[in-house]
C-alpha positions as a Markdown table, in Angstrom:
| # | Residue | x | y | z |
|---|---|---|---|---|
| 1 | Unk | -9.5 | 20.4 | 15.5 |
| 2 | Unk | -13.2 | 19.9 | 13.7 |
| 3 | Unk | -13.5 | 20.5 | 10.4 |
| 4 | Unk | -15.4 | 23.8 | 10.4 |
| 5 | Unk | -12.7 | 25.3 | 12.8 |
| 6 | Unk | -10.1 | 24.1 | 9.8 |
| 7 | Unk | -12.6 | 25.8 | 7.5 |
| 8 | Unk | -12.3 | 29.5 | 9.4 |
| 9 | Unk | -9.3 | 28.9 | 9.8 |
| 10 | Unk | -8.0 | 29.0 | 6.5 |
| 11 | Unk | -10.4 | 31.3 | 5.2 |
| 12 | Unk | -8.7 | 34.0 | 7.3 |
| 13 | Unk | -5.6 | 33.0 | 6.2 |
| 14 | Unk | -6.9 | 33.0 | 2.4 |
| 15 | Unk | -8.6 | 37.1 | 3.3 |
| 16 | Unk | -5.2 | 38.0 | 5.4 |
| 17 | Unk | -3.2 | 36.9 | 2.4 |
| 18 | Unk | -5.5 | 38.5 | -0.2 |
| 19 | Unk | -5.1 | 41.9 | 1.9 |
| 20 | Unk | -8.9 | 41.9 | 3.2 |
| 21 | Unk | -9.8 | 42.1 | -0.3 |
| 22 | Unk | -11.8 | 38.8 | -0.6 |
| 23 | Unk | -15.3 | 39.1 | 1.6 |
| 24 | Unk | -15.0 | 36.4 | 4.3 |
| 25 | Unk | -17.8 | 33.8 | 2.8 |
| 26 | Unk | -16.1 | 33.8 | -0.3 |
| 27 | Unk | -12.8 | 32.6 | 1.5 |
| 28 | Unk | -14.6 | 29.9 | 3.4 |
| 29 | Unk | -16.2 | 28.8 | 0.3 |
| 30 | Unk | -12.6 | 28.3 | -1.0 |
| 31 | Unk | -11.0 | 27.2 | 1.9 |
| 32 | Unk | -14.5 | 24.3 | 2.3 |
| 33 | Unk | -13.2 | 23.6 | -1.5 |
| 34 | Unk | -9.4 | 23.5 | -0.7 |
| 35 | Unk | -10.6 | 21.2 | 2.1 |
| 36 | Unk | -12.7 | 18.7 | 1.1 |
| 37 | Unk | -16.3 | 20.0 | 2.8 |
| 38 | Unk | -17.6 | 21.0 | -0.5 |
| 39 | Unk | -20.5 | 18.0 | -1.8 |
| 40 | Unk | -18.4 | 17.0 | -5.1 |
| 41 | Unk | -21.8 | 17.3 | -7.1 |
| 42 | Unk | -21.3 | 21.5 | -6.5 |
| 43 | Unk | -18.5 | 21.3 | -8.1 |
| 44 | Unk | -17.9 | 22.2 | -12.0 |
| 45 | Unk | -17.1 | 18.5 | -14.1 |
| 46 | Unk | -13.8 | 20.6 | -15.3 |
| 47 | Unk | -12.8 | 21.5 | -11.6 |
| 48 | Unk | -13.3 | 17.9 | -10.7 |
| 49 | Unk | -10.6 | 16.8 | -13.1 |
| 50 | Unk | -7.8 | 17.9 | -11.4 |
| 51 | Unk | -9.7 | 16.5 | -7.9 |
| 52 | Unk | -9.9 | 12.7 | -9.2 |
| 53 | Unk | -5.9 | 13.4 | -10.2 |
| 54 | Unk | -4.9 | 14.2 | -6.9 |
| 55 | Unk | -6.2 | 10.5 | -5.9 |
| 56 | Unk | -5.8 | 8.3 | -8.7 |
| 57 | Unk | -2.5 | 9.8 | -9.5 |
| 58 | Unk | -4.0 | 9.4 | -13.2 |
| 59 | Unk | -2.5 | 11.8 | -15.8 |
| 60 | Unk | -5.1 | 14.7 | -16.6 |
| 61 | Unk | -6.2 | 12.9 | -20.0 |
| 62 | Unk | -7.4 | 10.4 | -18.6 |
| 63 | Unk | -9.5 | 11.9 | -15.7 |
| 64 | Unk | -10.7 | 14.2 | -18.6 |
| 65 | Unk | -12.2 | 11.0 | -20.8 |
| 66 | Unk | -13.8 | 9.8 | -17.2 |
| 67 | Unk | -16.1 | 13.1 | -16.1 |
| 68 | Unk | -18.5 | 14.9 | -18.1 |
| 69 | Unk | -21.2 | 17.3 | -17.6 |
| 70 | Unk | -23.6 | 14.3 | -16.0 |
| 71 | Unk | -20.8 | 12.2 | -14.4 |
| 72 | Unk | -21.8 | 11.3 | -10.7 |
| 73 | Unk | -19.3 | 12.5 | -8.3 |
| 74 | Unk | -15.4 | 11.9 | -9.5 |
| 75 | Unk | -16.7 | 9.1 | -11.7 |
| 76 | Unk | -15.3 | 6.2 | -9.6 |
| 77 | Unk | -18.7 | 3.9 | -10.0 |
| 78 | Unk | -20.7 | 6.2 | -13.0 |
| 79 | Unk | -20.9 | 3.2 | -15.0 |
| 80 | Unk | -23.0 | 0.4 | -16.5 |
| 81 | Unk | -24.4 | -2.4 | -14.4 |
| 82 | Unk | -22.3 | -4.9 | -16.4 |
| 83 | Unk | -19.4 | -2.8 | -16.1 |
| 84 | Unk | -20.2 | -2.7 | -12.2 |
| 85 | Unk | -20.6 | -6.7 | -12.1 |
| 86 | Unk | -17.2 | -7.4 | -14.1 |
| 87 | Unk | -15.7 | -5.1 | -11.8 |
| 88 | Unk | -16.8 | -6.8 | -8.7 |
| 89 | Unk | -15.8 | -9.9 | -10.2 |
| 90 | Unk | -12.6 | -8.6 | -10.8 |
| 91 | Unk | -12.4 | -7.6 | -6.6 |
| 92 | Unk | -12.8 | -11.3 | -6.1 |
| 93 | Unk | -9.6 | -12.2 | -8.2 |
| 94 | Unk | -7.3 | -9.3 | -6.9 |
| 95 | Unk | -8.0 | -9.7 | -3.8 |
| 96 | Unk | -7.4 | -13.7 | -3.0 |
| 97 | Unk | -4.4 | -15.5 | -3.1 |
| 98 | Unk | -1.1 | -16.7 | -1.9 |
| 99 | Unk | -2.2 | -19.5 | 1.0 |
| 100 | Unk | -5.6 | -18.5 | 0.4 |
| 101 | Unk | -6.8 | -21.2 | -2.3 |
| 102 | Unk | -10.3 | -20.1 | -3.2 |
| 103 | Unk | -12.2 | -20.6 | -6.3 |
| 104 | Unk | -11.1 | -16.8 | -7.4 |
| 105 | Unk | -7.3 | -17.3 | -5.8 |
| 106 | Unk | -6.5 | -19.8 | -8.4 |
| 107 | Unk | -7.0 | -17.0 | -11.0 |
| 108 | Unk | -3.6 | -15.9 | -10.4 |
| 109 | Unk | -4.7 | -12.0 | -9.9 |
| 110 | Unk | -3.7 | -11.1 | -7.1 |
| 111 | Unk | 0.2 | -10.6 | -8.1 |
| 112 | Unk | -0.7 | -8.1 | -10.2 |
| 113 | Unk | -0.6 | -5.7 | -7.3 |
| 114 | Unk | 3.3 | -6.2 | -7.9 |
| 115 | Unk | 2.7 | -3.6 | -11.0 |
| 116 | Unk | 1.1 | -0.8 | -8.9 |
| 117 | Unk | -1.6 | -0.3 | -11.7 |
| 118 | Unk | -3.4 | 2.8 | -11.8 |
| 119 | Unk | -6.7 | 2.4 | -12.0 |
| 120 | Unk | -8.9 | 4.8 | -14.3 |
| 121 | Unk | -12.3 | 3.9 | -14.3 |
| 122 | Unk | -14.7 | 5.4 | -17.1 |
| 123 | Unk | -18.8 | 4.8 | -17.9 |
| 124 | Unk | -18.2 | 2.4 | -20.0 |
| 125 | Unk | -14.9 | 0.7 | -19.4 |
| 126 | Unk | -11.8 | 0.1 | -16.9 |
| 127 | Unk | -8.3 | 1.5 | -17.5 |
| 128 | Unk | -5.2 | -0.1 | -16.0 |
| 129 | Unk | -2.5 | 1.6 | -16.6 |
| 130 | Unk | 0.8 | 0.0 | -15.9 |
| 131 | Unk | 3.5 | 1.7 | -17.6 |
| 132 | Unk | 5.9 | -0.8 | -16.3 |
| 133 | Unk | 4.5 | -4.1 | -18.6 |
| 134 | Unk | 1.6 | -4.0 | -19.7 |
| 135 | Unk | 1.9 | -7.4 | -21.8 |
| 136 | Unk | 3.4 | -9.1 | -18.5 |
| 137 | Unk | -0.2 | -7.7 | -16.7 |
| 138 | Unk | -2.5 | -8.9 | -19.4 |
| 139 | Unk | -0.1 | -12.8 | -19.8 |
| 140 | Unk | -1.6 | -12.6 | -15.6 |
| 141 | Unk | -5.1 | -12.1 | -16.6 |
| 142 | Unk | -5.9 | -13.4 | -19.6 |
| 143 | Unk | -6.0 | -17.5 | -20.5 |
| 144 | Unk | -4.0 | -19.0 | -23.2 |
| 145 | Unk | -4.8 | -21.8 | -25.4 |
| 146 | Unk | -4.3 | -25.3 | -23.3 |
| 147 | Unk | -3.4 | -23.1 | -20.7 |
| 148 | Unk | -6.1 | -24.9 | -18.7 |
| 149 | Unk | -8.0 | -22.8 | -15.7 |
| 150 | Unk | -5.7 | -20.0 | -15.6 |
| 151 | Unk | -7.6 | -16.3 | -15.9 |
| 152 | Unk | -10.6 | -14.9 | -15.5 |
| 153 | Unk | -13.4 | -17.2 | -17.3 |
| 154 | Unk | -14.6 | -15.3 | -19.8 |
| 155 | Unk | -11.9 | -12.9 | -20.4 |
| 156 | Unk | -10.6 | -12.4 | -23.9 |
| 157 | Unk | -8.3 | -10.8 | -25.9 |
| 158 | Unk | -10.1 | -8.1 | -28.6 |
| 159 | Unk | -7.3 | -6.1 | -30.0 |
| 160 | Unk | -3.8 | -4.5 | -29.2 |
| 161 | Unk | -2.7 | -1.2 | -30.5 |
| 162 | Unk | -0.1 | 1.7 | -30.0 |
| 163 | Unk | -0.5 | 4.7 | -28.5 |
| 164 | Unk | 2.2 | 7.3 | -27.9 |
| 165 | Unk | 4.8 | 5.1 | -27.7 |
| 166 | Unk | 3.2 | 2.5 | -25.9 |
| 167 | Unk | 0.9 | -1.1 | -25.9 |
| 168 | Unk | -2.3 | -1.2 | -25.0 |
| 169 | Unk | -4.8 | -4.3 | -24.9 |
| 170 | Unk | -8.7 | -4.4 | -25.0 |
| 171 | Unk | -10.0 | -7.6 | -23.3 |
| 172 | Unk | -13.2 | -8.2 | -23.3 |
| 173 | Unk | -15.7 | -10.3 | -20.6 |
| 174 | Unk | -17.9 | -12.2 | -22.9 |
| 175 | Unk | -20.5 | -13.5 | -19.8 |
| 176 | Unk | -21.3 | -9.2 | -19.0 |
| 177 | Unk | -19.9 | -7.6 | -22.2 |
| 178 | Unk | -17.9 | -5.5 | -20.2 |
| 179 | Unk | -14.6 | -4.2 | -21.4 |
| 180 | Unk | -10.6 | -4.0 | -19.8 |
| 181 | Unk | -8.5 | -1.7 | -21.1 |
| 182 | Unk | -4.4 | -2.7 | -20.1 |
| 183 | Unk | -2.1 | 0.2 | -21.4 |
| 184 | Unk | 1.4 | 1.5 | -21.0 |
| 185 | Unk | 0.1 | 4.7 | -21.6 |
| 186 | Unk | -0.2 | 7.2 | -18.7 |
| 187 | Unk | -3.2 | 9.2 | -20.9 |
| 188 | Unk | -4.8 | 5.5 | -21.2 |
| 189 | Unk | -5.8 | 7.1 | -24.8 |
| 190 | Unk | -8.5 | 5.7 | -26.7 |
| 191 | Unk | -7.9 | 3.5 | -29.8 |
| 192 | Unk | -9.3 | 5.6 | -32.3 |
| 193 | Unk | -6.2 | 6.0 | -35.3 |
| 194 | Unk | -3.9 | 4.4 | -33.5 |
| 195 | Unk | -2.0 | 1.5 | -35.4 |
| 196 | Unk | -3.3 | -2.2 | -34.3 |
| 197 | Unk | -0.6 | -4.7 | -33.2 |
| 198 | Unk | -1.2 | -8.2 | -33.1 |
| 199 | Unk | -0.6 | -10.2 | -29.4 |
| 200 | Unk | 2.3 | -11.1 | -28.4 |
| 201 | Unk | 1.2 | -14.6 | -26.8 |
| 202 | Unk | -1.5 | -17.0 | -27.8 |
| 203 | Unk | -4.6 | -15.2 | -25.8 |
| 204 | Unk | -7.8 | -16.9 | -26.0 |
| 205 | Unk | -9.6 | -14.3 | -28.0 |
| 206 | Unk | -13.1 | -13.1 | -28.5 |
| 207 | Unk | -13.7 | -15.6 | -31.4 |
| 208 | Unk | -13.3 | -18.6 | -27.9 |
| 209 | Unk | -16.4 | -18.7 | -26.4 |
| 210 | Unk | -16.8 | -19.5 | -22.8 |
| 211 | Unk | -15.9 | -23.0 | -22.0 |
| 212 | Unk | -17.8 | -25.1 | -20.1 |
| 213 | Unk | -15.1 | -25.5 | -17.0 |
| 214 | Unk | -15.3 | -21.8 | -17.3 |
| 215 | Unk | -19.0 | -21.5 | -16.7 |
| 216 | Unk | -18.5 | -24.1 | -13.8 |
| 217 | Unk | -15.5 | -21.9 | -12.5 |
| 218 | Unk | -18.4 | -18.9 | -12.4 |
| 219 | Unk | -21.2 | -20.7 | -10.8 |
| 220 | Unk | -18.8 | -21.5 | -7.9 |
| 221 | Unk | -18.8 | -18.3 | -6.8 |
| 222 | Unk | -21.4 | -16.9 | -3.9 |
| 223 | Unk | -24.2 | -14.8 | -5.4 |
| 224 | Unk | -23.7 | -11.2 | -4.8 |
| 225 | Unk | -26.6 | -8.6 | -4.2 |
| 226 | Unk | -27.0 | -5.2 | -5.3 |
| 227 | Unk | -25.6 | -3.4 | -2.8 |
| 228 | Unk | -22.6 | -6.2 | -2.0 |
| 229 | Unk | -21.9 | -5.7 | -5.9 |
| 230 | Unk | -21.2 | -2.0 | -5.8 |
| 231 | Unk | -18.9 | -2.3 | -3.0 |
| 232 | Unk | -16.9 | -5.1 | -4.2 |
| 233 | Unk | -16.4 | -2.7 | -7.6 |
| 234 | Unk | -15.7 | 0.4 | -5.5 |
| 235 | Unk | -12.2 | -2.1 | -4.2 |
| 236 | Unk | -11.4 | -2.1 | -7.4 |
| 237 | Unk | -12.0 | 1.7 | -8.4 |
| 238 | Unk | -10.0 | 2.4 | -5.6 |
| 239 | Unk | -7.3 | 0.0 | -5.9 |
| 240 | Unk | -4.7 | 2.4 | -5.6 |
| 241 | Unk | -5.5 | 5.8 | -4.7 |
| 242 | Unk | -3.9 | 8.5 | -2.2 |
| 243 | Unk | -5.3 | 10.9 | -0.1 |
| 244 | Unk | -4.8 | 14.5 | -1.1 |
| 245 | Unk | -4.3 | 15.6 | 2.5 |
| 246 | Unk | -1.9 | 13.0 | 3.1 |
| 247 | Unk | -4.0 | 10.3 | 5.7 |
| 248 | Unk | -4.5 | 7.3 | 3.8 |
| 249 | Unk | -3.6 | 5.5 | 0.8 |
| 250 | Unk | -4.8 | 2.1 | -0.3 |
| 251 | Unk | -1.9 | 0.5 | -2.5 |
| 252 | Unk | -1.6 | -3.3 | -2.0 |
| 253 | Unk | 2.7 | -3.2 | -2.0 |
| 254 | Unk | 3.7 | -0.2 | 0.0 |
| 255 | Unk | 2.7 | 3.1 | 1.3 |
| 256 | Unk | 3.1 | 6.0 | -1.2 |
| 257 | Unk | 3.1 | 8.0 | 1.6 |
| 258 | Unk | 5.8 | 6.9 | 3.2 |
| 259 | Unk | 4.5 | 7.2 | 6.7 |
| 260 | Unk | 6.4 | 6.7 | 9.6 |
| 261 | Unk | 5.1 | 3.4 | 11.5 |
| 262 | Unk | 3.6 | 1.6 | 8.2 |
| 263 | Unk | 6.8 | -0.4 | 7.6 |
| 264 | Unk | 5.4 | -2.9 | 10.3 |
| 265 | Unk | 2.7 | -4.1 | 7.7 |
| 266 | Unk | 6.1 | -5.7 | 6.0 |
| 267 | Unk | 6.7 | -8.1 | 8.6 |
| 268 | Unk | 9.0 | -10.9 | 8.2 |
| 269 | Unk | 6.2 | -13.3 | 6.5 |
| 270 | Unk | 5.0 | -10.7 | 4.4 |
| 271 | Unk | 8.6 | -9.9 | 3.0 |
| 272 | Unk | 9.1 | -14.0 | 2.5 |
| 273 | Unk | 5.8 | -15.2 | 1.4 |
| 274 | Unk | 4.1 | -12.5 | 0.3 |
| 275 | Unk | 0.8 | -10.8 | 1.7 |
| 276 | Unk | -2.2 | -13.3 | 2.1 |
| 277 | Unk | -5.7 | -11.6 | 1.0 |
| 278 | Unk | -9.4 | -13.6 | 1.4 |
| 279 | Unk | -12.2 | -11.5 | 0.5 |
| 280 | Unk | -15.1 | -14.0 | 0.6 |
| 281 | Unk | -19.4 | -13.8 | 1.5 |
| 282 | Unk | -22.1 | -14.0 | 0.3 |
| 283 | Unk | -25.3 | -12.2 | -0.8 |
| 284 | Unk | -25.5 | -9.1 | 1.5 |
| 285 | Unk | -22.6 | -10.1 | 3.8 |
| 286 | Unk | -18.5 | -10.3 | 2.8 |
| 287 | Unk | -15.4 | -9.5 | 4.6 |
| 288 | Unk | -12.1 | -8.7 | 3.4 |
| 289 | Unk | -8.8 | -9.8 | 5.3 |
| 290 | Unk | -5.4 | -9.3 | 4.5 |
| 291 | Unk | -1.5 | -9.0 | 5.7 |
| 292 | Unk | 0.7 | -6.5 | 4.0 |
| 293 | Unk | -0.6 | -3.1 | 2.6 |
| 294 | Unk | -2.7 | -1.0 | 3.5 |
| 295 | Unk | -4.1 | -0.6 | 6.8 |
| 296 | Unk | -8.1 | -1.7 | 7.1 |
| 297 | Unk | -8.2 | 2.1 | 8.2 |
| 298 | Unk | -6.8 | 3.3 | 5.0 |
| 299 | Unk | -9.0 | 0.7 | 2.6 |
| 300 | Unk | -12.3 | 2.1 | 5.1 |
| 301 | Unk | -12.0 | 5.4 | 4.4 |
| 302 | Unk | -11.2 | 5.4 | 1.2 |
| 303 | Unk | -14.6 | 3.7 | 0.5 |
| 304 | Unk | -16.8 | 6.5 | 2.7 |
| 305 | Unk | -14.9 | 9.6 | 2.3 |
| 306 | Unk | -16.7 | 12.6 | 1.4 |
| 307 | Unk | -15.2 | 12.9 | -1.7 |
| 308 | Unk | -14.0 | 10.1 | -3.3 |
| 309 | Unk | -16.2 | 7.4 | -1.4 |
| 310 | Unk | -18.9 | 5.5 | -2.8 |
| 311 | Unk | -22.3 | 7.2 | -2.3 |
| 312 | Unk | -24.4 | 6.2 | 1.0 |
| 313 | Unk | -21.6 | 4.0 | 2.0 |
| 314 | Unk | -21.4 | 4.4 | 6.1 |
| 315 | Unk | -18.0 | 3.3 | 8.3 |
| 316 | Unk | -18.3 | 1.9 | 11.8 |
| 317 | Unk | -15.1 | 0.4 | 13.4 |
| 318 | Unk | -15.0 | -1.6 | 16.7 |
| 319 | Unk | -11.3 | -2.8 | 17.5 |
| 320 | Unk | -9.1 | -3.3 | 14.8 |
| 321 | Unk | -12.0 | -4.4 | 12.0 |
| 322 | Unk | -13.7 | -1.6 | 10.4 |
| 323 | Unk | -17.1 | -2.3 | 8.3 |
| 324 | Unk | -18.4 | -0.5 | 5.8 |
| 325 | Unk | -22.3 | -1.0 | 5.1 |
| 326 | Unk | -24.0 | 0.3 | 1.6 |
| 327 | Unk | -27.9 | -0.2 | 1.8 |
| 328 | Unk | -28.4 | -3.8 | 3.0 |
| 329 | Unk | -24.7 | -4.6 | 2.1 |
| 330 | Unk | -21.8 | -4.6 | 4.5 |
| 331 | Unk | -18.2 | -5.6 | 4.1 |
| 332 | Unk | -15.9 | -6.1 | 6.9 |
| 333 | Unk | -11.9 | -5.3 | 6.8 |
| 334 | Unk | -9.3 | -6.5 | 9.2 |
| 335 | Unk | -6.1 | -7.7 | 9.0 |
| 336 | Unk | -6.0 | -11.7 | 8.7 |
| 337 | Unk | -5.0 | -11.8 | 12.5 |
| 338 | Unk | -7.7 | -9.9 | 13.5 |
């Protein structure tokens, strides 16, 4: 059934239920909003809130600190250009590793999928939230004094603090100035009062500048254009999100919706080793491809959807890769067999 006849036909089920009282345009404007035909730019920033919840699975605070009155869309990728280039540096560590040994595997990112983060992202900063640990998140991505290549280069601890209950740490990339925030705390609160805590482990901190094997261990990576930047940040805004009508979901260690069938992406080498993920280009061209969660179908749309997809970004699929294209960009997805 096409989307316009899904349109009718829930706004004659939303004027039958209301008695004939609701005129019929107004019930297909509410049933295009119920689902999903509605440009998210026509909607109110306040009735967008409780639309970015239903796919980050954030906690209403912090979808509230992430949309204003002139944030684009659900806010996914409203942000600074150095925010959008950490972020897309931050694709090419959580999405390599295990038998994969590129430059960016060796970062020892990508078992942070293990934590099911939720991903907030804001204008001017990303929140992780991982209620489970946040310390035993930030000990993954952070380098430690003679703890040799480990880390993102670049990435260093600014200051811990409590909120509600809970840790949170502030790194900070010193090459873009862009800032990580790793909390236990579902609202991913802001520090303002809260009381400061010191670190827990020896974390280079912003007083370390960046080391000279860590500018080598950035000039080893492919240049990335414009385009090929946004969509290597929009991975990482979408790290984990679920579809509100129930067809996709892009968590990297299971499916959240439980869907009959998806158990095969846990084959036996998967369950042993772990998944393998190589996302790897350069410039205007990169391909992503993986074993384990999700499907390339789920990951694909989840990048062009009409609501919560990266703006201009256009799917074509032929076989089992799908390829996603953003201005002169494109970024093909397939499982590692494919």
């Amino acid at each position: 059934m096409t989307l316009n006849k899904d349109i009718a036909k829930l706004a004659h089920r939303i004027r039958r239920e209301s008695g004939d009282v609701i005129p019929f345009q107004q019930a297909r404007l509410t049933a295009s909003g119920q689902l999903g035909a509605l440009p998210v730019h026509t909607i109110a920033p306040q009735e967008r809130i409780p639309l970015r919840v239903e796919y980050t699975g954030e906690s209403d605070a912090a979808a509230q600190s992430a949309i204003d009155h002139d944030t684009h869309g659900l806010g996914l990728d409203h942000c600074s250009d150095d925010q959008r280039a950490f972020r897309a540096l931050l694709a090419l560590a959580l999405f390599n590793g295990n038998v994969y040994t590129g430059p960016t595997a060796r970062w020892n990112y990508a078992v942070v999928a293990s934590y099911d983060p939720v991903m907030s992202p804001r204008r001017d900063q990303l929140v992780m939230v991982a209620e489970r640990a946040p310390d035993n998140v930030a000990t993954r991505l952070l380098a430690t004094e003679g703890a040799g290549s480990r880390g993102m280069p670049g990435l260093r601890h600014e200051v811990s603090y409590a909120c509600h209950g809970q840790r949170s740490l502030c790194l900070r990339h010193l090459p873009t100035g862009a800032l990580l925030t790793i909390t236990g705390d579902p609202d991913g609160c802001p520090r303002g009062n809260k009381r400061s805590l010191g670190p827990r482990h020896r974390y280079l901190t912003i007083d370390h500048h960046v080391t000279e094997h860590e500018r080598r261990a950035l000039a080893a990576i492919p240049p990335l254009s414009h385009d090929a930047t946004a969509l290597l940040a929009g991975l990482v805004s979408r790290y984990n999100l679920v579809d509100r009508r129930g067809r996709w979901a892009t968590s990297l260690s299971w499916d959240p919706l439980e869907r009959p069938g998806a158990e095969h992406r846990r084959e036996p080498d998967v369950r042993l080793h772990g998944a393998v993920r190589r996302l790897w280009g350069s410039g205007d061209s990169w391909a992503f491809r993986w074993t384990g969660y999700p499907e390339p179908y789920d990951l694909a749309m989840a990048l062009t959807h009409r609501e919560v997809g990266i703006k201009g970004a256009r799917l074509t699929h032929h076989g089992g890769a799908f390829r996603v294209t953003l201005g002169t960009a494109s970024l093909e997805l397939s499982d590692e067999k494919g």
